[in-house]
N, C-alpha and C positions, 0 to 999 in steps of 0.2 A: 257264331263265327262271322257271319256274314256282316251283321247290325255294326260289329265291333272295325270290321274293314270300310265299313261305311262312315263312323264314327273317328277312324283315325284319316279318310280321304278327305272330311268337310275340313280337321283339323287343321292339316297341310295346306287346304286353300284359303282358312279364312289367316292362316299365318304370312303365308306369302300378301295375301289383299295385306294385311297390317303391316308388313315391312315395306310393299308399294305403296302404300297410303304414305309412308314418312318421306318415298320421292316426290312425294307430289308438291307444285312448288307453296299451293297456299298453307297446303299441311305445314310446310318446313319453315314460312314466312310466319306463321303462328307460333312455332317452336323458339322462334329468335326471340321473339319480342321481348323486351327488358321486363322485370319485374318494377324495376323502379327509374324513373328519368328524372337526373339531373339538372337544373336550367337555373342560367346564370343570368343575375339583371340583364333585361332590354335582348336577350339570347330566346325569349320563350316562342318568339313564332317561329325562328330559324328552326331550331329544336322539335317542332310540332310537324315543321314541312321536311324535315331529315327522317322524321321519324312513317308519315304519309309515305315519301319515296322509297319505303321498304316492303309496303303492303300491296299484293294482288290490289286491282280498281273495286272488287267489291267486296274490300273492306273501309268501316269507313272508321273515324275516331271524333269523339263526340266532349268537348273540352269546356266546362263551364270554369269562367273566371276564378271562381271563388271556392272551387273545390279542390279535391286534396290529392285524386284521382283521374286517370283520363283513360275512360271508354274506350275500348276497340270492338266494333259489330261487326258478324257477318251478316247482311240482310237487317233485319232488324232484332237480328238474335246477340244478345251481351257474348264474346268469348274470351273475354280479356280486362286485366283492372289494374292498371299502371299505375301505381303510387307517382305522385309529384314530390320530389327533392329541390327544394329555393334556396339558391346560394345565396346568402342575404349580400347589399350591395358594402362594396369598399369606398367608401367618401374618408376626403379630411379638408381640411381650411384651405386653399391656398393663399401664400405668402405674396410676396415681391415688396414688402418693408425692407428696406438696408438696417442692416444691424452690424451695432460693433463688438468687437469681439478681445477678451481678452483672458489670455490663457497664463495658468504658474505651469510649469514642466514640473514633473515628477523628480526632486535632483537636480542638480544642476547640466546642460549641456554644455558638451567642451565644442569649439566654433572656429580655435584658429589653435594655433604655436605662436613664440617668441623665443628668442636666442637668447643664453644667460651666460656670464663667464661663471667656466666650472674648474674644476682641475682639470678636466679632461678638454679644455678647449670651448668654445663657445656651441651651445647646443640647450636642446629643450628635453629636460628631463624625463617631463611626462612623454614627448611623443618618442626618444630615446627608450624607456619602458615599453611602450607597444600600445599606448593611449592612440584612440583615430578621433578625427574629428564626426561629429556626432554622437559618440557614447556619453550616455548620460551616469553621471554620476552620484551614486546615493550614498555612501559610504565613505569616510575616510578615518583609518585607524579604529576602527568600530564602529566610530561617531557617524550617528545618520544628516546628512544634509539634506536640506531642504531649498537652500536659496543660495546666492552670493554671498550675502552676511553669516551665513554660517560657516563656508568654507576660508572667508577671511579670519573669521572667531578661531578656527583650526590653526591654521598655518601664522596665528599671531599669541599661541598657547606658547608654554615654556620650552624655547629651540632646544631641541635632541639631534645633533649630527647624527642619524639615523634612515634607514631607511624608511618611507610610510605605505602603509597597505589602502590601496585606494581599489575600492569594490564600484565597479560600473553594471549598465545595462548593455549590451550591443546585440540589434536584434531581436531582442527578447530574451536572449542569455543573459545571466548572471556571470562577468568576467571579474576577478581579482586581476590586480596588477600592482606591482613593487617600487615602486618611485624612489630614487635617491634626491631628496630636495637640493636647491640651491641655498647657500644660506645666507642673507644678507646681514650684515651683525650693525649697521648705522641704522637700521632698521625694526634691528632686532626679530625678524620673521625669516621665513622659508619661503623659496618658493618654486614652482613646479614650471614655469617655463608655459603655461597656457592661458588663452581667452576664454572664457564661460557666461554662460547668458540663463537664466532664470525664470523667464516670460516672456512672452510673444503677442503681439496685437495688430489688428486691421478690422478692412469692415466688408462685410459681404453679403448675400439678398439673401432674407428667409425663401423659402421653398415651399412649405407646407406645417400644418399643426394640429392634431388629434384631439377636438374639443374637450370626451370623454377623459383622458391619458393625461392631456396637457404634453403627450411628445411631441417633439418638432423635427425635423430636418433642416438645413441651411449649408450655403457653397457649393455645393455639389461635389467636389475636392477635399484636399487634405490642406490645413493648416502647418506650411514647412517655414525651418527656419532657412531665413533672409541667407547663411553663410553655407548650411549644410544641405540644402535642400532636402529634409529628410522629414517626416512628420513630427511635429511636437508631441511628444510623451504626455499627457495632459496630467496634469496632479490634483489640478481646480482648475477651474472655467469659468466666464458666467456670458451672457449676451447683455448687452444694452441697447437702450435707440439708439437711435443715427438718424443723420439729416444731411444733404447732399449738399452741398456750399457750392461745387461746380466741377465743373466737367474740362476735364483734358484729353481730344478728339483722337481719335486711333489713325492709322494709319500704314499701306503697306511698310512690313516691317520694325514699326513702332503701336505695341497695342499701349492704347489709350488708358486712362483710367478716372474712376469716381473720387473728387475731392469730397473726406467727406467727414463728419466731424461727431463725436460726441453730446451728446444733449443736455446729461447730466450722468455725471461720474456715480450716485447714489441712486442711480437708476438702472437698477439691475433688472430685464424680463425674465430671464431666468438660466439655470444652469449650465453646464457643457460638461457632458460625461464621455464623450467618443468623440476622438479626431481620427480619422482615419479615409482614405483612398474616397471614396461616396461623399465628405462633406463632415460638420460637427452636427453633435444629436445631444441632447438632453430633455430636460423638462423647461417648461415653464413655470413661472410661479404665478400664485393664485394673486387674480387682483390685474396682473401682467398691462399694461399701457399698450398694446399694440395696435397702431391705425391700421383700419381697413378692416378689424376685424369684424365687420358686422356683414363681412361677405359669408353666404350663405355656403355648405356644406357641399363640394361637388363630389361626384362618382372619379374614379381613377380608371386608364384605357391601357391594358398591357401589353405589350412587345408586340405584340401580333397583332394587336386592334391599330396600330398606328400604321397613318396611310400615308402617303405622300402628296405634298398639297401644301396648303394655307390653315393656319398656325399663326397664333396671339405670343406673347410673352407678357408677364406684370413684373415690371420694376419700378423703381422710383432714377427722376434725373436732375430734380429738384426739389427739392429740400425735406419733406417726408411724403407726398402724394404718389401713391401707388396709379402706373396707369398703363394701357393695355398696347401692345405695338405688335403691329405686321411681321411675322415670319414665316416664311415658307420650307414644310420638311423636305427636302432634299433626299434624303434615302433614311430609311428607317431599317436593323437588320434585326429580327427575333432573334434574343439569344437561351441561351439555356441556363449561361453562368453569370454573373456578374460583372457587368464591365460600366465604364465610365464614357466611353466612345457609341455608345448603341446610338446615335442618329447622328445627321449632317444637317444642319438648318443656316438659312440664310436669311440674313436683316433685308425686308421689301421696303418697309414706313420710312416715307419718305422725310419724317420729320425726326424722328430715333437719327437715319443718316444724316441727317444734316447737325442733329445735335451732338453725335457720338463718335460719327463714322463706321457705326456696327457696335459691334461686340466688345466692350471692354471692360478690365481690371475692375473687381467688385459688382459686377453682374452677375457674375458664378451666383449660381443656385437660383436665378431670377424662372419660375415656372413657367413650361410651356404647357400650353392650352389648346383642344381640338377638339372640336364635335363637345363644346362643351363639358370636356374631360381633360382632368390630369394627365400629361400622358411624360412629363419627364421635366428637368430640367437643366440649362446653361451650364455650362461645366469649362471651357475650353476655347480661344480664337484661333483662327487661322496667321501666324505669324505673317505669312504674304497676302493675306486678305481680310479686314477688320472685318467685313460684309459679313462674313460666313463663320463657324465653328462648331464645336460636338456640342450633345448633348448627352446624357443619360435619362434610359428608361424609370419612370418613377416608383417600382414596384421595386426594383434594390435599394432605391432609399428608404423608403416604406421599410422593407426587412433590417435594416440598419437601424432605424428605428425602433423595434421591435412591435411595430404596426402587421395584422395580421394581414397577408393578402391574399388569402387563402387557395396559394397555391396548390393544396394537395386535395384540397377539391375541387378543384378548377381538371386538376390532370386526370381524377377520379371517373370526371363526366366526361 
């Protein structure tokens, strides 16, 4: 009876020692320690010294370059085997070639009105229907359109005093709308009372290129048409070179822009599959002519690694030579979502100023550069200041691309 009150009194004290033993701090400092550490390019000593500032002073951690694991000792006793996790690095080309651009819309886009005499008074059919400007139009009477000449080929078919069923895009919605034509009979056609446009073209600075992929990014922006301001719907695309002829200087309240020309019209570099808010994105094609690109692969710096300071840009100002210029970041903001505005930069090169006056038209997409990394590109000028304007972070173009940038393990670590 006795042995067994004895047997149940050491019980209770060596339970309580093992539940004090879990307060005790080096106890609970060994309890933390990860099984396995994350560490992201050029992050590995940050990461090693995060990981030091959690340990009592005599523990120590013991990290050979080339192993796969990192030691924690107490004394010189092993208590710990931390697997290492390497976020492999994110590189792509950067760009600053001007490139031309030329896109077919999906449909045609409607871009203005015009007045017709009707019975009803002089008016425009289609926008009397509920036609807006920018809806693009695929459809008319079944018949799918593609271009201008097809919707001419329509409305010069055999005249039906009828109404016609004209199928649009607006938004992203499929809209029907009922059109009563106008008919002109010296003419022998119909006709709808609106402007429409087919294709769209300009020229703007590559950004970046994915050796591997062959994706690109380029503009930093959306390609909008000239009357609707709204994105072109793209149907086909392609890029071509370009070469700078000359430059018209910006100016408060007049931004400038790159004269700039074509090289050869059967000189396709390669595709455009996405127009949208970030810039055009497609592939390249194999074979591709693009100068400069024997610049070597760099690392990419995201939303949060950008500092505020001094800062390069690659554009071209004459005629295909990519070359580097002074810019200073002005504020940089991490974001979480996607924006076009993440930075403020300012033109310092004194000779950019002198040639440009800053910032101007077809610089869009022209790569900013820091600490030797990508870290976004030219997107935007300052209406009252050419010196200055936004940028975007390069890691939404990257995902617009569908370049990985391995955000989810970036957040993981």
């Amino acid at each position: 009876m006795k042995s067994s009150k004895i047997r149940k009194t050491i019980g209770v004290i060596l339970l309580i020692g093992l539940v004090s033993l879990c307060f005790f701090k080096p106890v609970q400092s060994w309890i933390q320690l990860p099984d396995q550490l994350t560490m992201m390019p050029g992050e590995a000593t940050s990461a090693l010294e995060d990981l030091e500032d959690q340990l009592p002073y005599f523990f120590s951690i013991e990290d050979e370059e080339n192993s796969d694991v990192i030691q924690v000792t107490a004394g010189s006793k092993p208590i710990k085997h931390i697997e290492k996790e390497k976020v492999p690095k994110v590189e792509v080309i950067p760009g600053g070639q001007s490139v031309g651009v030329r896109l077919s819309s999906k449909g045609v886009m409607v871009v203005g009105f015009h007045l017709l005499n009707t019975e009803q008074g002089q008016k425009s059919p289609a926008e009397a229907a509920g036609i807006q400007k920018g809806d693009i139009i695929v459809k008319i009477d079944q018949q799918p359109v593609e271009d201008m000449t097809g919707v001419t080929s329509i409305l010069k078919s055999p005249v039906q005093d009828k109404e016609m069923q004209i199928e649009l895009i607006r938004n992203g919605e499929k809209i029907v709308k009922n059109v009563q034509p106008s008919v002109t009979a010296s003419e022998n056609s119909r006709q709808l009372g609106m402007y429409i446009r087919d294709s769209a073209a300009g020229v703007g600075t590559m950004t970046f290129f994915e050796p591997t992929s062959g994706s690109y990014g380029a503009l930093g922006h959306a390609i909008s048409d000239v009357d609707t301001k709204r994105p072109v719907t793209i149907h086909e695309g392609e890029i071509l070179r370009s070469a700078v002829k000359s430059i018209e200087r910006g100016g408060k309240g007049m931004p400038g822009e790159k004269q700039a020309s074509l090289l050869n019209h059967q000189d396709v570099l390669g595709t455009i599959t996405k127009n949208n808010t970030f810039g055009i994105y497609g592939k390249l094609n194999q074979g591709h002519d693009l100068m400069n690109e024997g610049q070597e692969p760099m690392p990419i710096a995201y939303a949060e690694e950008v500092e505020e300071g001094p800062a390069k840009i690659l554009t071209v100002v004459e005629n295909e030579e990519v070359e580097e210029f002074d810019v200073e970041v002005i504020r940089s903001s991490p974001q979480k979502h996607a924006a076009t505005k993440g930075m403020v930069i300012k033109v310092t090169d004194e000779r950019l100023l002198e040639k440009t006056g800053g910032i101007i038209q077809g610089m869009s997409g022209s790569p900013i550069i820091q600490d030797d990394k990508i870290i976004g590109a030219v997107t935007h000028v300052f209406v009252n200041d050419a010196s200055a304007g936004y940028g975007s972070h390069i890691e939404w173009m990257l995902e617009e691309a569908g370049v990985d940038t391995m955000r989810e393990e970036r957040k993981a670590s």
